[in-house]
C-alpha positions in Angstrom: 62.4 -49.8 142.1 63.0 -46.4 143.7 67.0 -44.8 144.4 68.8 -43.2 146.0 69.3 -39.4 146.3 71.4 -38.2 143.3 74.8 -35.7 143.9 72.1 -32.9 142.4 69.8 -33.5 145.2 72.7 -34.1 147.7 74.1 -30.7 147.1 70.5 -29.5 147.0 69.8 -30.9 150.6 73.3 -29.1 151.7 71.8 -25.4 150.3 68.9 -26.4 152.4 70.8 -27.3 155.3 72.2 -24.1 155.3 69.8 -21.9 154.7 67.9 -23.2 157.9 67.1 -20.7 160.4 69.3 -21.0 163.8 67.8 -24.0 166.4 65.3 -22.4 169.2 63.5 -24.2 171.7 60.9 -26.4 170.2 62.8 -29.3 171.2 62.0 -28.1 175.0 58.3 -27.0 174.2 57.8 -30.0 172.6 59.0 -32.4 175.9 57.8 -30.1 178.4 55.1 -31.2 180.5 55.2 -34.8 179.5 53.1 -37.0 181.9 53.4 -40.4 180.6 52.6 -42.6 177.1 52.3 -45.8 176.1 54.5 -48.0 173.5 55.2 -46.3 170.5 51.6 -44.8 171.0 50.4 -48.2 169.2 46.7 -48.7 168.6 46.9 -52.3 166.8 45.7 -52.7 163.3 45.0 -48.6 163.4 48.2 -46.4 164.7 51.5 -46.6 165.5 54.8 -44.5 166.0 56.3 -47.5 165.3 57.5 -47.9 162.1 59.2 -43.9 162.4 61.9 -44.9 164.6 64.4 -44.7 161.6 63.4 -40.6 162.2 66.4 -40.3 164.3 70.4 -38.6 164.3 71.0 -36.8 161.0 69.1 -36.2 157.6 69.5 -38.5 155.1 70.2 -37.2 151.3 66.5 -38.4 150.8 64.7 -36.2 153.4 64.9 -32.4 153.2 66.5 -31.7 156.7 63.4 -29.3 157.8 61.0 -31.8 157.1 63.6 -34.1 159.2 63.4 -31.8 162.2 59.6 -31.3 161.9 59.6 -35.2 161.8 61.3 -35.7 164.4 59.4 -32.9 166.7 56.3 -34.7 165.5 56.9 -38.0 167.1 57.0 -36.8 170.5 53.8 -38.5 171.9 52.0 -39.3 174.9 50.0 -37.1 177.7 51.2 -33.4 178.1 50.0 -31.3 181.2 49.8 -27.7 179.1 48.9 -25.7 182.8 47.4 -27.2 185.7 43.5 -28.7 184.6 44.5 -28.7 181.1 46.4 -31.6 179.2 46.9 -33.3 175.7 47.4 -36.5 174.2 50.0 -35.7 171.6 51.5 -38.0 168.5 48.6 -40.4 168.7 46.7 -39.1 165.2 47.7 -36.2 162.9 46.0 -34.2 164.9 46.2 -33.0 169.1 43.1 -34.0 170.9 42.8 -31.9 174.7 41.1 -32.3 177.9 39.9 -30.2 180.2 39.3 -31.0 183.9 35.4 -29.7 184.6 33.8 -30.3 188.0 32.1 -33.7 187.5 34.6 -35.1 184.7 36.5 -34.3 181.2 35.8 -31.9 178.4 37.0 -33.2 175.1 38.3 -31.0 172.6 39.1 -32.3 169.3 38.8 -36.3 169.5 40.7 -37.2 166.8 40.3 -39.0 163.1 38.8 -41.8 164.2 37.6 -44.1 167.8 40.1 -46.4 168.2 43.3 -43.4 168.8 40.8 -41.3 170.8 39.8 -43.9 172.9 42.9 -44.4 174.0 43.6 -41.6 174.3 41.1 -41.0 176.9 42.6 -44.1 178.5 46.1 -42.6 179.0 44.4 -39.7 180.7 42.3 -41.7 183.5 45.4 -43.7 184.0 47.3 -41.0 185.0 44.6 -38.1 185.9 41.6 -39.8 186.9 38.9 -42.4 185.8 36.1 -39.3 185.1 33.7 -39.4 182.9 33.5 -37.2 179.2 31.0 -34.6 180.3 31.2 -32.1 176.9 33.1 -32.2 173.7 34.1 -29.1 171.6 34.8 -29.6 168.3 37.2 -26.4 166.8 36.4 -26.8 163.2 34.9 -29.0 160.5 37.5 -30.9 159.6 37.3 -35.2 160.2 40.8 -35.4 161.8 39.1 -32.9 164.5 35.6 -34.6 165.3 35.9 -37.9 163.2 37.0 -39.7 166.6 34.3 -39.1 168.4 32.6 -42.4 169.0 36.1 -43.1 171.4 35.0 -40.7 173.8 31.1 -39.9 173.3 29.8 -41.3 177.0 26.8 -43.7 176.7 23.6 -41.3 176.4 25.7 -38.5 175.0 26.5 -35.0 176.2 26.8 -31.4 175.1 28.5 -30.9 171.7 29.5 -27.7 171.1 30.9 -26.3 166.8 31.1 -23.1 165.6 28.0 -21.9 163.5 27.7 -23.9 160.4 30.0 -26.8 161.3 27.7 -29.6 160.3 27.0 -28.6 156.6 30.7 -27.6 156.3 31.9 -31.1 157.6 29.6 -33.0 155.4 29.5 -30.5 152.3 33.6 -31.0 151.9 33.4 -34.6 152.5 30.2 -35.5 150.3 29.9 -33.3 147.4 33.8 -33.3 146.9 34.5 -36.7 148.7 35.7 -39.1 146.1 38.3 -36.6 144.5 39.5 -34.8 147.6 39.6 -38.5 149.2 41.9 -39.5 146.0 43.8 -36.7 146.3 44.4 -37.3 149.4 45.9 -40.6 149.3 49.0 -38.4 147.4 49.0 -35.5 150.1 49.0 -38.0 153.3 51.0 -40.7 151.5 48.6 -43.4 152.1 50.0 -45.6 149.8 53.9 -45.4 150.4 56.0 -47.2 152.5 57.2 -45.4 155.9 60.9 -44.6 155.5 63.7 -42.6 154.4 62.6 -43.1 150.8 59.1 -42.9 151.2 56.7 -41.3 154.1 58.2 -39.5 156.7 56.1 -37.0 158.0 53.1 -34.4 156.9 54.6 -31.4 158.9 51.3 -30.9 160.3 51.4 -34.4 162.4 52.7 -37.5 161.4 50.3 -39.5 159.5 46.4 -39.9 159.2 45.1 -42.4 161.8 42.9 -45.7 160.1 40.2 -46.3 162.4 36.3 -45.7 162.6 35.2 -42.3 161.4 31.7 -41.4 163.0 30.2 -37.7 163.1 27.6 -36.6 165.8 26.3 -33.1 165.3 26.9 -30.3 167.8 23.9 -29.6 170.3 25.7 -26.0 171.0 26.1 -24.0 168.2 28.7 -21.2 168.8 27.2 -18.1 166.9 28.4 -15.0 168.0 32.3 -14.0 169.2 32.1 -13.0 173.1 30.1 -15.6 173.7 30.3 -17.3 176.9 29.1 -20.8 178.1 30.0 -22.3 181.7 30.7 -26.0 180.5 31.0 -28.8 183.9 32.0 -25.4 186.2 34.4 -24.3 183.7 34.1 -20.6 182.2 34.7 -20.5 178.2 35.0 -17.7 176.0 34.3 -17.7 172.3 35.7 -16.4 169.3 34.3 -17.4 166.4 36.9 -17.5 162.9 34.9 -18.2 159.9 36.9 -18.5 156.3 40.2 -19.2 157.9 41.8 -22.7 158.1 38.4 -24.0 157.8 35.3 -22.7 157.0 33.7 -23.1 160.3 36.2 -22.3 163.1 36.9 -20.9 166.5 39.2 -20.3 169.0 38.5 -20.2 172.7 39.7 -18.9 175.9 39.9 -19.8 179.6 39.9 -17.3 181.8 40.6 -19.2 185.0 43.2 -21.1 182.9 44.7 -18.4 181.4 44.9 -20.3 178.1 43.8 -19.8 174.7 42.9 -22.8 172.6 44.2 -21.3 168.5 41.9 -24.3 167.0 44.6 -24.6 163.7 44.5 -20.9 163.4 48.6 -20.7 164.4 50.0 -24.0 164.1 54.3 -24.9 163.7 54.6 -23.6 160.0 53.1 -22.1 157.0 49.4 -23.4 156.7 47.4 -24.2 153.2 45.8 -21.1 152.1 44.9 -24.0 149.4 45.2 -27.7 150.1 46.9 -30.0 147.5 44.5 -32.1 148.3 41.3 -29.5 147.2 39.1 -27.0 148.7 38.2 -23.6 148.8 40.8 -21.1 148.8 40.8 -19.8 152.1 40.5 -16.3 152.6 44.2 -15.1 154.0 43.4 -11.7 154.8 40.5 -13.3 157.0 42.8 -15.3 158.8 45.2 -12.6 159.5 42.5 -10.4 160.9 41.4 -13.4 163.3 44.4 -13.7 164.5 44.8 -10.1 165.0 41.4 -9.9 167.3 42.7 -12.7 169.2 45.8 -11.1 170.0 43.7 -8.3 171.2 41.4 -10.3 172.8 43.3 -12.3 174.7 46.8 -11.9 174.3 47.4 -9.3 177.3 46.2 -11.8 179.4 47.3 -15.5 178.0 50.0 -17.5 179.5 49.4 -20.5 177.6 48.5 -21.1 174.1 47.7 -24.5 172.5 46.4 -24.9 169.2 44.9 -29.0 167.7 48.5 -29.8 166.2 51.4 -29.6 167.6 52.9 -28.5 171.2 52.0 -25.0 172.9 53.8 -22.3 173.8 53.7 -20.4 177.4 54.4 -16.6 178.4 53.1 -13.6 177.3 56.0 -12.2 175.6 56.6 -15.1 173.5 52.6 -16.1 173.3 52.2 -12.4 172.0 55.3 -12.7 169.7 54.2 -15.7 168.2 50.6 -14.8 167.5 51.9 -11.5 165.9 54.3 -13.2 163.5 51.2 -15.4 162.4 48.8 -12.6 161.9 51.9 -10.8 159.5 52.9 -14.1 157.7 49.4 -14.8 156.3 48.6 -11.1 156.0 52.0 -10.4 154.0 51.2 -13.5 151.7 48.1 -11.8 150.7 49.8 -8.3 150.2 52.5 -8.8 148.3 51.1 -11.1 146.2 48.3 -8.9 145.0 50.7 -5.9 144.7 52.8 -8.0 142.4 49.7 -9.2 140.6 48.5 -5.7 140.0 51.7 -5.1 138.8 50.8 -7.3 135.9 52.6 -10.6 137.0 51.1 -13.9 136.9 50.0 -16.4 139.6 53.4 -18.7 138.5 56.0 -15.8 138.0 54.6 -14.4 141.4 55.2 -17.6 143.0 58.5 -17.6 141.8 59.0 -14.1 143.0 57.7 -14.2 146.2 59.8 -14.3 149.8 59.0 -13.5 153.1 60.7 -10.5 155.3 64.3 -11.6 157.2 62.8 -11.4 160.3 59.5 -13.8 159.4 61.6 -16.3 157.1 64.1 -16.6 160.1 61.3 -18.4 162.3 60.5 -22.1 162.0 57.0 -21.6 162.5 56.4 -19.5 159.4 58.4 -22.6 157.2 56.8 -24.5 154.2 56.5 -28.0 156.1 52.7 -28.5 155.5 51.5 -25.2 153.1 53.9 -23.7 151.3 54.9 -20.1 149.9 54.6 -21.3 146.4 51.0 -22.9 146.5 50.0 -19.8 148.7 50.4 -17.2 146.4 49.1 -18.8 143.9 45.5 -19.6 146.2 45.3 -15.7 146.8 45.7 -14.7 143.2 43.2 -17.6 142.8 40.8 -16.3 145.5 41.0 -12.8 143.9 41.3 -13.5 140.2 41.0 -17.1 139.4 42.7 -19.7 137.5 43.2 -17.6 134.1 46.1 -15.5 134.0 44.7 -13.3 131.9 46.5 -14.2 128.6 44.3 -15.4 126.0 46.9 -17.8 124.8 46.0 -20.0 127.7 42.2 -19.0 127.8 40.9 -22.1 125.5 44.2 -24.8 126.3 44.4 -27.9 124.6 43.6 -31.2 126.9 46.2 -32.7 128.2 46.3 -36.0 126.1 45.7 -33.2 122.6 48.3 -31.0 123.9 51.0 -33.9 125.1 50.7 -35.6 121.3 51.4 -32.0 119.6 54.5 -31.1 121.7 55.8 -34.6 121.5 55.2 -34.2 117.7 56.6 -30.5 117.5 59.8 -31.5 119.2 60.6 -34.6 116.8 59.0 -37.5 118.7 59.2 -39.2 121.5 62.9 -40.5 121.4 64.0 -36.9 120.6 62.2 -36.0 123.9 63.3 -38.3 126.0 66.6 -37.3 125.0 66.3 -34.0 126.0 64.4 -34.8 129.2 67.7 -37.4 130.0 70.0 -34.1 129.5 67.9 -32.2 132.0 67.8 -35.2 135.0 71.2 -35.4 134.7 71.7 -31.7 135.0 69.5 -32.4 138.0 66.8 -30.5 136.4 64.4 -32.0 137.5 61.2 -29.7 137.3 61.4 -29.1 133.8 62.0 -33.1 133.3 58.7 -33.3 135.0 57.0 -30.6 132.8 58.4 -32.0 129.0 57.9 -35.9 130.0 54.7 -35.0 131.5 53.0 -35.0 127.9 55.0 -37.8 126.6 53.2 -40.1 129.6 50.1 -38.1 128.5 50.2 -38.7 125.1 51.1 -42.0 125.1 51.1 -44.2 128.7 52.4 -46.9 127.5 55.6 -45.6 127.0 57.8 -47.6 129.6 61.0 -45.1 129.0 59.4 -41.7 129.7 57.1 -43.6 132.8 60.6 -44.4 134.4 62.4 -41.2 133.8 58.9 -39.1 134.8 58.9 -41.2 138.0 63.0 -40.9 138.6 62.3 -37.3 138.2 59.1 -36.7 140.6 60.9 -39.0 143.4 64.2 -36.2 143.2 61.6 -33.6 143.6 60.5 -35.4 146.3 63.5 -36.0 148.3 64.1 -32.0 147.9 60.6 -31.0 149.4 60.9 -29.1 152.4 56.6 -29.6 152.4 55.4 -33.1 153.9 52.3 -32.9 151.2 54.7 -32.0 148.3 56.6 -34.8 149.4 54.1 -37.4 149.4 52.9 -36.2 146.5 56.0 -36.4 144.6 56.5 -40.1 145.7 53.1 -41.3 145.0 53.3 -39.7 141.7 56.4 -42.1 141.0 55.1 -45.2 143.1 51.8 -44.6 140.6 53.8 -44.6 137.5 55.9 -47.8 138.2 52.6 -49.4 139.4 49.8 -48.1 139.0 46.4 -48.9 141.3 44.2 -51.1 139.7 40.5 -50.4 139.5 38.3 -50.4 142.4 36.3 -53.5 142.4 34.0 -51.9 143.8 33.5 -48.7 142.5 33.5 -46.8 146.2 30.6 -44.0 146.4 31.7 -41.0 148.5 31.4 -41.4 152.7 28.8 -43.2 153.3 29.4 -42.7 156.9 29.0 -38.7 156.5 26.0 -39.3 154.6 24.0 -41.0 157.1 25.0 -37.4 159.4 23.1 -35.5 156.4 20.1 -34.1 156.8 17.6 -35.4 154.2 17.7 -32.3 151.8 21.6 -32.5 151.4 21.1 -36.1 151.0 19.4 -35.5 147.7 21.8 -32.9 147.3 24.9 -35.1 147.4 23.1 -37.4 144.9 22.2 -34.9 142.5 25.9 -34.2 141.8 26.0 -38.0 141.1 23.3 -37.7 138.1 24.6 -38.1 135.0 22.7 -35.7 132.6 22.8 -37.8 130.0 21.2 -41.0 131.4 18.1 -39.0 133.1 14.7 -38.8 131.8 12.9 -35.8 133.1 10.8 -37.3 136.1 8.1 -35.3 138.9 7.6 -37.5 142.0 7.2 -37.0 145.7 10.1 -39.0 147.8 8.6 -39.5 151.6 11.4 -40.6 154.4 9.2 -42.5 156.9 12.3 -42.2 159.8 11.9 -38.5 159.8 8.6 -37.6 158.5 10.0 -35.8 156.1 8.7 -35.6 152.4 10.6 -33.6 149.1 9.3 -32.9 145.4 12.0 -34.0 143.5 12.4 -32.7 139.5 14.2 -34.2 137.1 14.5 -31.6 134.6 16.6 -31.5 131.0 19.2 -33.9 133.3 19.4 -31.8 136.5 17.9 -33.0 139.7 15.7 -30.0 142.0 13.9 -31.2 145.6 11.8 -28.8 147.2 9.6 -29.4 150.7 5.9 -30.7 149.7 3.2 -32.7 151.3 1.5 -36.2 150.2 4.7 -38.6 149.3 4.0 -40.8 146.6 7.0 -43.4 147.2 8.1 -43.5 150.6 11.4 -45.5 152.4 13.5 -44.7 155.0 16.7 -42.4 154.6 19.1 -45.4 155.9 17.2 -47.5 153.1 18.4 -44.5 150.2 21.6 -44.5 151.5 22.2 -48.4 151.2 20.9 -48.5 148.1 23.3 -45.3 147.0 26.2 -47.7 148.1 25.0 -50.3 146.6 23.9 -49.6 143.4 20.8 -51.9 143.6 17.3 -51.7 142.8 14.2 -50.9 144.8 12.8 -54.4 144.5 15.3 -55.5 147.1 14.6 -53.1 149.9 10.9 -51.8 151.2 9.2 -49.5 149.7 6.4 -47.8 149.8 4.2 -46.4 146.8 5.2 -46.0 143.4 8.9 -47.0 143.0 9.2 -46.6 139.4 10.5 -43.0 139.5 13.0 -43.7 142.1 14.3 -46.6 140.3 15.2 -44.8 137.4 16.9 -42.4 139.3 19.1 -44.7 141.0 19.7 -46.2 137.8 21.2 -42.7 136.5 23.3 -42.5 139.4 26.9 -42.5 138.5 29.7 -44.4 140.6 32.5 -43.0 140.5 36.1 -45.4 140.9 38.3 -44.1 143.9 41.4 -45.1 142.2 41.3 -42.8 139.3 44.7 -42.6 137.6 45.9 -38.6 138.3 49.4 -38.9 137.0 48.3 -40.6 133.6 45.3 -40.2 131.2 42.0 -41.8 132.1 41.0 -44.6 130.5 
């Protein structure tokens, strides 16, 4: 059962209110150039703006009113002209996909999550521009919402692809190695799970919502590997600039000189970015960023008069293109600064956190505002990036797990009805972070307590209501939705993205299944694994429980890598596919694979 906002986070949501820097013109940037749409941008079964038409006239006590505004900017959608030649389809995906009119037909940039939104995307645009045909695609980074749709617009026979340097083992690296946690995780930063409403998802800042179509990956034909570089792509003259270790590992922006535009990939987006995801990845390098931003300024900013970026709407003249570009380099480059001149003062990656604010004249701008990253989870990513997790006291160098530590401090305070009673002091002071911290290891130490579940999940769901962040948000609420119900088991237990593996090249194949070899079921094995698709053949070691490969000759079992990857998924034996040689090696492997259960508990213990 979920409630209603209490007064605590009604008077909380009126602080907010307040605080809010004074309206500008998003509103108008956000409209302008609107061509047409189509109903509620609805892709049956896969996308709709549908169910957000609640997202309308003032914030309710359950939705931070930032995160209402960003909502409601968010669910503008349909085709934008951005300058004459260049449009976007807006509102259709969490992300922007844009198109470029070449000489012969359309240059797709960024198509998407998944086919289905792109496609019609693509649609909207020959209804209203012209019935062309895709001639090149460009994705701007390695992440799925930004190529995963590409099947909805690749032509029949292909065309040029172009990706920054090292896109295709960034893409698949994040989503493979990592892919079953970060997807988990996921399902709390998106708010995959929760209803769409006033109580429940409402927006991630960055877009929307996550589109649930088909999610295919082609690989680039182009790689982009120097900045300067130009290409002439169907008649039209593109300038690189490549941005590795920013938002994304691989990343670029681009300009158009006849255009005058500068694509920002999601370099400078509508708020604060993730220096670190909720969701996990790398830390990503803030200082970078800032200095990318800073050579595009110089780059291009004397001459842009438009600037459009993969999320959100652009911004056009270049006073206020300059202005905005400037306030992005300083907002990531401050973050980085201040938080290592507070660290070196001696102060710790929480207390700095705490500490930290931005300048008046950054923290007055909407676009430097927590609705996606946030300042909190930022600083923390650069002391992170600089000095890792430990905060350098040794009291918290060897912790207790969290099950250990939750039954001592449940002890230490007099049990769990003496905690609870403390914890029921705090909610109703509207405390509600340190109700989350002390009830935390009462659900730890024993999750079967129904009393400190509800109060935990009463608690998180406040927090919720209060974020200003879309991701915290979500977070918040899935953590209570999971502790009044949690998800069953997978039946199947699901085994990573198959989809991205079948985009790997054979040696990050066996890669991506050695981090699924469980030491302690693995004999120590020498064989030679032969792909008869590619012609490719590997050594592969098994050694004291750790899995090598290495390039040899003379396979001695040999299948084809669409056969390994079925029978990953699977989990089946080699006596019911066809191979070649001498499968016994192979078969033990596979049976030392682990699989690994999607709907791992995160806000309880593991069972």
């Amino acid at each position: 059962m979920r409630n209603d906002a209490t007064a605590a986070t009604r008077a909380a949501q009126a602080r907010a209110a307040a605080a809010l820097p004074p309206e500008d013109d998003a509103f108008d940037l956000a409209d302008r150039g609107f061509v047409a749409t189509i109903d509620h941008a609805e892709v049956p079964g896969i996308w709709s703006q549908r169910p957000y038409a609640f997202v309308d006239g003032d914030a309710p006590a359950t939705v931070h009113p930032g995160l209402w505004r960003q909502a409601k900017l968010n669910g503008r959608h349909g085709l934008f002209e951005v300058v004459p030649g260049i449009w976007q389809v807006r509102g259709f995906d969490l992300s922007t996909v844009t198109f470029v009119r070449g000489e012969r037909g359309w240059i797709v940039i960024d198509p998407l999550t998944s086919a289905e939104p792109a496609a019609a995307a693509l649609a909207l645009l020959r209804a209203h521009k012209g019935d062309h045909p895709v001639t090149a695609v460009i994705y701007t980074h390695c992440h799925v919402d930004h190529y995963g749709g590409i099947d909805g617009v690749l032509p029949e026979g292909g065309c040029p692809i172009f990706a920054p340097e090292g896109f295709l083992q960034h893409a698949v690296s994040e989503n493979v190695l990592c892919g079953n946690v970060m997807g988990r995780r996921a399902t709390y930063m998106y708010g995959a799970t929760l209803p769409i409403d006033a109580q429940g998802h409402v927006d991630c800042g960055l877009g929307k919502a996550v589109s649930r179509g088909s999610v295919g990956l082609v690989p680039p034909t182009v790689s982009i590997t120097r900045t300067g570089e130009r290409h002439v792509v169907d008649g039209v003259e593109i300038v690189f600039q490549l941005t590795p270790g920013t938002e994304a590992p691989a990343e670029m922006n681009f300009w158009f000189p006849a255009h005058r535009a500068l694509c920002i990939a999601e370099n400078c987006t509508c708020h604060l970015h993730n220096l670190y995801t909720p969701r996990g990845a790398p830390v990503r390098d803030a200082r970078a960023w800032s200095r990318y931003i800073d050579e595009a300024l110089r780059m291009f900013g004397g001459e842009a008069e438009a600037l459009f970026a993969s999320h959100h709407w652009p911004r056009w003249g270049g006073d206020a293109i300059r202005r905005f570009l400037l306030q992005q380099r300083d907002l990531y480059k401050c973050i980085h600064d201040q938080t290592l001149r507070l660290a070196n003062h001696g102060h710790g990656p929480v207390e700095i956190a705490e500490r930290l604010t931005l300048p008046p004249a950054l923290a007055a701008e909407w676009h430097t505002r927590g609705f996606y990253g946030t300042l909190n989870h930022n600083a923390k990513a650069v002391y992170q990036r600089y000095l890792g997790a430990f905060d350098g006291n040794p009291a918290t160098l060897h912790p207790l797990p969290r099950v250990e530590a939750g039954r001592r401090y449940v002890e230490a305070i007099g049990g769990a009805d003496a905690l609870l009673t403390v914890a029921r002091a705090a909610f109703d002071g509207g405390d509600y972070r340190w109700v989350a911290e002390l009830v935390n290891h009462l659900v730890f130490a024993d999750p079967t307590n129904a009393a400190a579940r509800a109060l935990q999940a009463d608690a998180l769901e406040q927090l919720g209501y209060q974020a200003e962040s879309g991701p915290w948000r979500d977070f918040y609420l899935t953590g209570a939705k999971e502790l009044r119900a949690p998800m069953p088991k997978s039946e199947t237990p699901r085994q990573g993205s198959l989809g991205q593996l079948r985009a790997l090249p054979a040696d990050q194949l066996l890669e991506a299944l050695a981090i699924r070899l469980d030491a302690a079921k693995a004999d120590d094995a020498r064989f030679v694994l032969g792909f008869t698709d590619t012609g490719e053949a590997f050594e592969v070691e098994v050694s004291n429980g750790v899995l090598h490969h290495r390039p040899a000759p003379d396979p001695t079992v040999s299948l084809s890598r669409a056969t390994l990857i079925a029978l990953v998924g699977s989990g089946n034996g080699v006596d019911e596919v066809s191979v070649e040689g001498d499968a016994a090696p192979l078969t033990a492997l596979l049976r030392a694979l682990d699989r690994f259960d999607f709907w791992f508990p995160i806000v309880e213990p593991l069972t």
